[in-house]
FILUM-39989 format. One line per 2 residues: their letters; for each residue x negated, y negated, z negated of C-alpha. Coordinates in steps of 0.2 Angstrom, whole numbers, padded with zeros to 4 digits. Layout:
REM FILUM-39989
A	X,Y,Z  ...
This chain:
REM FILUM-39989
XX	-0017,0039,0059  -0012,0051,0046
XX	0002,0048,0032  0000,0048,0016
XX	0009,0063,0007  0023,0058,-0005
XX	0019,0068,-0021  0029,0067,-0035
XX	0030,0077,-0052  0041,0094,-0049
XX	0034,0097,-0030  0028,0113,-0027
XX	0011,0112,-0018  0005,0126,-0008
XX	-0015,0126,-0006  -0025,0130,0009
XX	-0039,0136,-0002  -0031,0151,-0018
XX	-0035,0149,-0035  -0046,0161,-0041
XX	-0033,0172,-0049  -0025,0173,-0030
XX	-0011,0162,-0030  -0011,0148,-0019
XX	0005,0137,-0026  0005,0125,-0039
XX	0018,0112,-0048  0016,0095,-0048
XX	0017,0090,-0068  0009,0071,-0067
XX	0005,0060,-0052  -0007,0045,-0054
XX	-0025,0042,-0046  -0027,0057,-0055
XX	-0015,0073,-0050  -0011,0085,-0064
XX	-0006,0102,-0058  -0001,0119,-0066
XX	-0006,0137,-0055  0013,0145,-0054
XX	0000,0161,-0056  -0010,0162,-0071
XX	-0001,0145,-0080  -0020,0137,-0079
XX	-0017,0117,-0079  -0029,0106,-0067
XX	-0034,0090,-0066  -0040,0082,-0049
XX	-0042,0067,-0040  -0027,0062,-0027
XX	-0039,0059,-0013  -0047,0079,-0015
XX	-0030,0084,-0018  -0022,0076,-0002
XX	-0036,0084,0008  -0033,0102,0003
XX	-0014,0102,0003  -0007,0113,0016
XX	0013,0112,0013  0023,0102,0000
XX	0038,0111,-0007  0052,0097,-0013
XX	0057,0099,-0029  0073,0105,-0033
XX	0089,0090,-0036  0096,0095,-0054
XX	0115,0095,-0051  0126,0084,-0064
C-alpha cells in the first residue's frame, strides 16, 4: 500500500516528466484538492489536481524552516 505524500505550500517538487521550457522543479504555492504550483524555470504557475499530481511526483524537497 502506498503512502500518501505530505505536500505542503513552500515544498520543492521535482517532476518525473519536465516542463516544456526544461526544468523539471516546481514550488508548492497552494495545496487543497487542487494543487497550485509555480515552474522555478520560466515563473509559469499551474493548477492540477492532487491525485495527477501525486502520481507524477518523483522527489519532494522540504521547504526550508525560517529561523526567528
Amino acid at each position: 500500500m502506498n503512502t500518501i505524500p505530505k505536500i505542503r505550500p513552500g515544498d520543492v517538487l521535482t517532476m518525473k516528466k519536465p516542463h516544456p521550457c526544461g526544468n523539471a522543479s516546481f514550488e508548492v504555492m497552494r495545496v487543497g484538492s487542487d494543487v497550485r504550483i509555480v515552474c522555478l524555470g520560466c515563473g509559469r504557475d499551474v493548477t492540477v489536481p492532487r491525485i495527477k499530481l501525486e502520481k507524477s511526483i518523483k522527489k519532494i524537497a522540504p521547504r526550508k524552516e525560517e529561523e526567528e
